[in-house]
ZADO-1210 file (C-alpha; in nm, 4 decimals, padded with zeros to 6 digits):
<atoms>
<atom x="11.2883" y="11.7394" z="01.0734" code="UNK" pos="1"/>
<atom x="11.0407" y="11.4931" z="01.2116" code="UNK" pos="2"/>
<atom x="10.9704" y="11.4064" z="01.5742" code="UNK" pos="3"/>
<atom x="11.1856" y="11.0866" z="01.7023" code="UNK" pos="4"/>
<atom x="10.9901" y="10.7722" z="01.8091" code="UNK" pos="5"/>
<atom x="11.1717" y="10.5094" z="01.9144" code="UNK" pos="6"/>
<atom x="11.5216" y="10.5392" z="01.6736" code="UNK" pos="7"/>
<atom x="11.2625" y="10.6365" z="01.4334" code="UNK" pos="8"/>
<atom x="11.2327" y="10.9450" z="01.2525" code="UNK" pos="9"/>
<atom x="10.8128" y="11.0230" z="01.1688" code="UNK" pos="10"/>
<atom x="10.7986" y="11.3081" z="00.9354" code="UNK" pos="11"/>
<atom x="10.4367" y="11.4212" z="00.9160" code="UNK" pos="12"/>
<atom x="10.3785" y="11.2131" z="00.6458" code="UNK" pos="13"/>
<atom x="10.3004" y="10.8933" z="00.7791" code="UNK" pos="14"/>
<atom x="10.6286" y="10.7103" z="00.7296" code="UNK" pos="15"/>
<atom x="10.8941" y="10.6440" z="00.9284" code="UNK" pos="16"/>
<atom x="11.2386" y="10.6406" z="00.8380" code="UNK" pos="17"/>
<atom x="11.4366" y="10.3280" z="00.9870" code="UNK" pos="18"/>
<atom x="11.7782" y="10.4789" z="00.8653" code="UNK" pos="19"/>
<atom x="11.9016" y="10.5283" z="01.2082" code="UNK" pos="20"/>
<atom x="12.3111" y="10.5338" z="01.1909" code="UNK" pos="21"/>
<atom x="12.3787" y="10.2513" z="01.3945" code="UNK" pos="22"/>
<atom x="12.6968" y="10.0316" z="01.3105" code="UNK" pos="23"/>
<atom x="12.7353" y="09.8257" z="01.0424" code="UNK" pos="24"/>
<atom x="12.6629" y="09.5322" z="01.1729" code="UNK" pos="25"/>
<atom x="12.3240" y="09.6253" z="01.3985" code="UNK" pos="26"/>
<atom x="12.1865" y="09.8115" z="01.0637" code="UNK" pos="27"/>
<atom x="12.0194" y="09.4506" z="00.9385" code="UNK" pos="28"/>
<atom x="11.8661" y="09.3790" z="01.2848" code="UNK" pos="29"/>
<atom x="11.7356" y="09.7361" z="01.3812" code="UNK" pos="30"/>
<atom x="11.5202" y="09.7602" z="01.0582" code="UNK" pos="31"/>
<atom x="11.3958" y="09.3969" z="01.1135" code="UNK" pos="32"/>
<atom x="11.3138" y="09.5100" z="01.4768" code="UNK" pos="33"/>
<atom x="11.1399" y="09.7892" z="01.3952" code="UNK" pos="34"/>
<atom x="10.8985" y="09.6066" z="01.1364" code="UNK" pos="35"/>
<atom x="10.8718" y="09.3373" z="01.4264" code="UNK" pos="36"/>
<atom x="10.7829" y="09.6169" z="01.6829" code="UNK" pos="37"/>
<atom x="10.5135" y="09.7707" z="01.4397" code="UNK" pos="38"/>
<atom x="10.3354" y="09.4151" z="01.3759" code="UNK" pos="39"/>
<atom x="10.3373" y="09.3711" z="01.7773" code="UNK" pos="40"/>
<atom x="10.1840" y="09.6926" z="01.8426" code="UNK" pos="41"/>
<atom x="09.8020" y="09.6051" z="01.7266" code="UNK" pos="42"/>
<atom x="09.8333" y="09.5307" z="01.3424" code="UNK" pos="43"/>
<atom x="09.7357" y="09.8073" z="01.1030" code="UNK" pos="44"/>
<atom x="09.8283" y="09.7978" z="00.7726" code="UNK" pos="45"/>
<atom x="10.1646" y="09.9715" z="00.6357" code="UNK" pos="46"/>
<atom x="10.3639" y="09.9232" z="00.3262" code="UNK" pos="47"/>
<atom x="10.7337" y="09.8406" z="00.3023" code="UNK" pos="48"/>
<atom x="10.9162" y="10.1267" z="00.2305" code="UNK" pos="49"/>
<atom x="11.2566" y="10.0078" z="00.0180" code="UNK" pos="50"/>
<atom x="11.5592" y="10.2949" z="-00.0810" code="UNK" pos="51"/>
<atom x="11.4785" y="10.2655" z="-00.4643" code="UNK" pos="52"/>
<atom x="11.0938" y="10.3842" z="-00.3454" code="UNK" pos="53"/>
<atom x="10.8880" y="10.0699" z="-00.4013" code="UNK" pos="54"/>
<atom x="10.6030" y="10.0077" z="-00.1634" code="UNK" pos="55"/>
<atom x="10.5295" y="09.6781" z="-00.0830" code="UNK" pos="56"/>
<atom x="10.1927" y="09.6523" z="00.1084" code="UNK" pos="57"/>
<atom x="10.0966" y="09.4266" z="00.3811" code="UNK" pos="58"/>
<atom x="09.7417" y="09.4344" z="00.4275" code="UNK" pos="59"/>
<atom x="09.7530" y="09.1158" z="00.6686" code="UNK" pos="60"/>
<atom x="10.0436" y="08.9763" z="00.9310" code="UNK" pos="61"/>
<atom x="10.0690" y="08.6492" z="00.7074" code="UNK" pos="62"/>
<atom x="10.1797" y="08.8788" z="00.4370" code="UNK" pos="63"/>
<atom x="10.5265" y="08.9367" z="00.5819" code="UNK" pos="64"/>
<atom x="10.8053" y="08.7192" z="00.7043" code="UNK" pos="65"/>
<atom x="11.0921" y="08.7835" z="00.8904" code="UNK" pos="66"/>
<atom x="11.4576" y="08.6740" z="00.9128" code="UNK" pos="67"/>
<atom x="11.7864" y="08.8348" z="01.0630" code="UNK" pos="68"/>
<atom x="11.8883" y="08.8927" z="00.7032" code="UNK" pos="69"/>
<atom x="11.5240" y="08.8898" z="00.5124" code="UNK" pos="70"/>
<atom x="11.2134" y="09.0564" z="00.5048" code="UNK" pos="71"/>
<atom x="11.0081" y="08.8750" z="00.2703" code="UNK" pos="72"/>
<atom x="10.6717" y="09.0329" z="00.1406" code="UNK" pos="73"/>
<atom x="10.3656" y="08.8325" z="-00.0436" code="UNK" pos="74"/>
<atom x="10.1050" y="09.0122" z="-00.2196" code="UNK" pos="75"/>
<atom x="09.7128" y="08.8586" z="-00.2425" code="UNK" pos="76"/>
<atom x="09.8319" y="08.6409" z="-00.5313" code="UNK" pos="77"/>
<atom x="10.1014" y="08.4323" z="-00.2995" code="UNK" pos="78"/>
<atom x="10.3560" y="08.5397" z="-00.4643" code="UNK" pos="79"/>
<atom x="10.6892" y="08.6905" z="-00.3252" code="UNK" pos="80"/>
<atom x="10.9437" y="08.9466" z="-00.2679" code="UNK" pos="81"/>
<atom x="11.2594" y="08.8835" z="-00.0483" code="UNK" pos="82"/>
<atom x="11.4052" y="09.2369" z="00.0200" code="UNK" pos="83"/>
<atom x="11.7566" y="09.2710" z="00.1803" code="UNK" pos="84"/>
<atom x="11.6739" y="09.4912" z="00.6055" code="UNK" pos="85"/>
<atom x="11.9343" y="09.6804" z="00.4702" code="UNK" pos="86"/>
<atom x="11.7420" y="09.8000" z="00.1826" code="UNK" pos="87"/>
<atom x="11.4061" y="09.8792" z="00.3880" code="UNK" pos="88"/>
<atom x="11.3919" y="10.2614" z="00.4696" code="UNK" pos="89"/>
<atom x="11.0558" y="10.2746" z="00.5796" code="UNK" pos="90"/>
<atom x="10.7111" y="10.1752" z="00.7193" code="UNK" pos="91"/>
<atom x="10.4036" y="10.3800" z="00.5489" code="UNK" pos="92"/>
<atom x="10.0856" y="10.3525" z="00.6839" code="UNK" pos="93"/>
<atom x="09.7902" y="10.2322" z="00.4512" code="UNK" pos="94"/>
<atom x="09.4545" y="10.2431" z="00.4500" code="UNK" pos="95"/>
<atom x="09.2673" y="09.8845" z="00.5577" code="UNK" pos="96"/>
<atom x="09.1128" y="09.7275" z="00.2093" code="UNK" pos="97"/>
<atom x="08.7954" y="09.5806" z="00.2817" code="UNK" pos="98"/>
<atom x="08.6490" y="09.2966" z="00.1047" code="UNK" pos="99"/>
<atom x="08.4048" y="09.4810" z="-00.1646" code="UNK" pos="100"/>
<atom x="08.1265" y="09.5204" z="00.1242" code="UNK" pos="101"/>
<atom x="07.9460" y="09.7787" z="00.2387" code="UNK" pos="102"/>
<atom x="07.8912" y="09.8316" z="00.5989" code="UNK" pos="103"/>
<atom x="07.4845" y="09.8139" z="00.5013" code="UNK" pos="104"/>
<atom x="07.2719" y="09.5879" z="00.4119" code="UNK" pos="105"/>
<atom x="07.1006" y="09.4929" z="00.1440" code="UNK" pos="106"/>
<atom x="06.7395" y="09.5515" z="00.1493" code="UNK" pos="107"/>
<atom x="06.4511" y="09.3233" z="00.1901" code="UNK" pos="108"/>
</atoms>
């Protein structure tokens, strides 16, 4: 098993499991709390993690909005997922998508 960070569980693999046995009714505010912690910490860009194994990415902060009882995810067409905290087993770390430049430039 995975070293513990925070009521997290990170396994190596760059996710973190938010399934941390709490009662019933904290489950829906600990997994909200979590994704708030992560966007508070210096945003880098993670996918939602949800228990049938979609990934929902978000590249940006204004991607993601959250609720007690929602986490809702856009992708870069505006539209929207609303996913149910209790649902959300984990944050995955992606890689930054950069906007089709290079870092050089062009010559003169």
């Amino acid at each position: 098993m995975g070293r513990r960070v925070e009521g997290t569980v990170a396994d190596g693999s760059g996710r973190r499991s938010l399934d941390i046995g709490h009662q019933r009714g904290e489950d829906l505010t600990v997994n909200v709390e979590h994704i708030r912690a992560r966007l508070r910490e210096g945003f880098r860009p993670f996918a939602i993690v949800t228990s049938s194994g979609n990934k929902y990415p978000v590249p940006h902060p204004e991607f993601i909005f959250l609720t007690q009882r929602t986490v809702i995810v856009a992708d870069q067409r505006g539209y929207t997922v609303n996913l149910a905290p209790l649902h959300v087993v984990g944050i995955e770390d992606i890689r930054a998508r950069h906007n089709g430049r290079s870092g050089r430039r062009p010559k003169r």
